[in-house]
N, C-alpha and C positions, 0 to 999 in steps of 0.2 A: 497647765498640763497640755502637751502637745497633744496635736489631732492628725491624724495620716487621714487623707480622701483616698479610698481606692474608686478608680475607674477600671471595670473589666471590659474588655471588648473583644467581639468574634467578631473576624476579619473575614469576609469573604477571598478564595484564594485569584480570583479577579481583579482585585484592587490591593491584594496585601502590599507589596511592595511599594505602589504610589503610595498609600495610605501610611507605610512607617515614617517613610521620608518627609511627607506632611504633617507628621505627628512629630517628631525630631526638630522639622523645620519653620512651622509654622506654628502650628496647634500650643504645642508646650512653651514654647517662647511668648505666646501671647497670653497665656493664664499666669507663667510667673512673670509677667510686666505688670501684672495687677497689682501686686508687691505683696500679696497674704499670701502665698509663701514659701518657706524657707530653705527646703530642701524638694528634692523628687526624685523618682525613680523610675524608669520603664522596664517591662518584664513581660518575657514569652512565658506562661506558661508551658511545661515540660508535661509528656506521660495523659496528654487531653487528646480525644476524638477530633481528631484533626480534619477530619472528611470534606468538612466544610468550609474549611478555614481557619485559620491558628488565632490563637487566645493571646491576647496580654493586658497586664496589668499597670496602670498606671496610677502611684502612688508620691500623693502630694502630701508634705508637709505643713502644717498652719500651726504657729508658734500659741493660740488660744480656738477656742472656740466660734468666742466672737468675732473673731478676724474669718473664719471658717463661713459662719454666717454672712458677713457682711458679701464674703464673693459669693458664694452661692446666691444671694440676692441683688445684685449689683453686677455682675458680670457672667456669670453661669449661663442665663438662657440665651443672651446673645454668643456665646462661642458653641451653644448646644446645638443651637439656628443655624449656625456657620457651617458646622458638621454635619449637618442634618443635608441643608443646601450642596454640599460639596461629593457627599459619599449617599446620600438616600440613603436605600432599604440595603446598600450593602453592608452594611453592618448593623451587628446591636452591642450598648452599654449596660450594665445594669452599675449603680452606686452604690458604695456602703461610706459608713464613716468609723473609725476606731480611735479609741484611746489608747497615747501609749503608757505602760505601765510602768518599766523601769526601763 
C-alpha cells in the first residue's frame, strides 16, 4: 500500500521566491536521491490567508511504509537541519502521512 508524505509549508513572502527555486532545485532532488520515493508533487495552496506568505504542499510518494520509515529515520533530519540552516524562522512545516486508498 502506497504512502504519500505531505509536507505543508508557510513561506514567508521575504524568501518565497528563493525558497521555491531551492525547493525545485535543490531540496526535492536530494530527498528523491534517497531512492524511497516514487513519485511527488509540489503545490500552492489556492483561497489560504496569504498575508504572510503563501502555502504549499509538498507531496512525496513511498511505494510501502517501510521504505517511508526508513527515510524518515536515515535521512529526514539531516535535510530538516539543511532547511532549518538555510531559511531559519522563515518559514514553518508541519507533517502528515496518508494512505492511499484506491
Amino acid at each position: 500500500m502506497s504512502i504519500v508524505y505531505n509536507i505543508t509549508s508557510k513561506v514567508s513572502h521575504e524568501i518565497a521566491p528563493r525558497w521555491l527555486l531551492w525547493m525545485q532545485e535543490e531540496h526535492i532532488p536530494a530527498i528523491l536521491n534517497t531512492g524511497y520515493f516514487s513519485a511527488h508533487q509540489l503545490l500552492q495552496l489556492l483561497d489560504q490567508d496569504d498575508s504572510e506568505g503563501p502555502t504549499y504542499s509538498l507531496q512525496l510518494t513511498a511505494p510501502s511504509r517501510a521504505q517511508y520509515n526508513t527515510y524518515i529515520q536515515e535521512y529526514a533530519p539531516a535535510l530538516r537541519e539543511e532547511a532549518f540552516r538555510q531559511w531559519g524562522n522563515q518559514f514553518i512545516s508541519f507533517r502528515s502521512i496518508l494512505e492511499v486508498v484506491n
